[in-house]
C-alpha positions in Angstrom: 23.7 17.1 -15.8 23.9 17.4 -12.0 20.2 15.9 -10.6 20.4 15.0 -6.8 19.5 12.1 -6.1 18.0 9.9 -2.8 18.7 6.8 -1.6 15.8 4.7 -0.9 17.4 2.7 2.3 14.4 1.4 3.9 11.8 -1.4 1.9 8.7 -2.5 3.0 6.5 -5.6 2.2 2.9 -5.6 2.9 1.7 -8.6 2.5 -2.4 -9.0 2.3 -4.4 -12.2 2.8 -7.6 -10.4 1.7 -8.0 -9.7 -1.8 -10.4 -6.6 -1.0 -7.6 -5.5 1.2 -5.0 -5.7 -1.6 -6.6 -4.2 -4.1 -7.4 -1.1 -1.7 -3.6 -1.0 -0.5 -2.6 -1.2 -4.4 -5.2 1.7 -5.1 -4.0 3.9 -2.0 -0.3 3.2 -1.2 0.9 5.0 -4.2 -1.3 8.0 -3.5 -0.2 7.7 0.0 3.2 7.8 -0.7 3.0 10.7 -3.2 1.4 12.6 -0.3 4.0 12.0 2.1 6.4 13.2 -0.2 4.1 16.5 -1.2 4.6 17.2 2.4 7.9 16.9 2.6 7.8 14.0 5.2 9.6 12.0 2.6 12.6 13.0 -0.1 11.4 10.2 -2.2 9.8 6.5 -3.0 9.6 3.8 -4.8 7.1 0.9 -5.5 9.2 -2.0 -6.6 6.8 -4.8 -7.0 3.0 -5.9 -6.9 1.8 -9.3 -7.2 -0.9 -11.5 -6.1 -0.8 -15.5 -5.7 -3.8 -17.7 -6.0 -4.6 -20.8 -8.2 -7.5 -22.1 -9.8 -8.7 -24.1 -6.8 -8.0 -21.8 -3.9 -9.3 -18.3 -5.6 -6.8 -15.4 -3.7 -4.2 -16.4 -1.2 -1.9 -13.4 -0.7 -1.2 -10.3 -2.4 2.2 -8.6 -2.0 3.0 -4.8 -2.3 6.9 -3.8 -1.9 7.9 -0.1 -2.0 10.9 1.6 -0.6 11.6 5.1 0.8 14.8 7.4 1.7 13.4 7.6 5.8 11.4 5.0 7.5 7.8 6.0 7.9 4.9 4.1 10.0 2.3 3.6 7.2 0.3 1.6 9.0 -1.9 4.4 10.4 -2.5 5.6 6.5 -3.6 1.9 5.5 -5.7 2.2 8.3 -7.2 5.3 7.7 -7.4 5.1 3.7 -7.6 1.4 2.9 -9.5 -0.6 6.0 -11.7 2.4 6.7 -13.2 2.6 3.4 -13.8 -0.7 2.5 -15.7 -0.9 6.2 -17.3 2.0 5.0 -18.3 -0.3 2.0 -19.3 -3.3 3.6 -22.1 -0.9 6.1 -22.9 0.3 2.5 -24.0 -2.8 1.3 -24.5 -4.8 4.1 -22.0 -7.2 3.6 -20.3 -6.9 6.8 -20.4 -9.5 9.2 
């Protein structure tokens, strides 16, 4: 069998003290990701871990998505765009924002 194959050099940990925030970032980075890679602005990716640390006392205290990918890629302005955006969208939905 002769597959190519791409090294996934750079990682990234986003690290969320929100758990609104993380669960949007879970739901969206993947889909990000793919669509980065749909337009060929990546070879390839892969998310490595998700995990989110709390106790019983405290409620949510930080959620942690790793990922890694063959180029390095500014994904901040997609978390932005995707993630931040619609859970403001969310908040003037329900009037919940502050």
């Amino acid at each position: 069998m002769d597959k190519e194959y791409t090294e996934l050099d750079h990682r990234y940990i986003l690290q969320v003290d929100q758990e609104e925030l993380f669960h949007a970032c879970r739901s969206h980075v993947p889909s990000i990701l793919s669509f980065l890679q749909d337009k060929s602005l990546i070879k390839g990716y892969s998310l490595d871990n998700c995990s989110n640390l709390g106790s019983k006392d405290k409620g949510f205290v930080l959620g942690r998505l790793t990922f890694r990918t063959d180029i390095h890629i500014d994904i901040d302005g997609y978390i932005l765009k995707f993630c931040v955006e619609e859970l403001d969208e969310e908040g003037e939905n329900t009037n919940d924002r502050k």
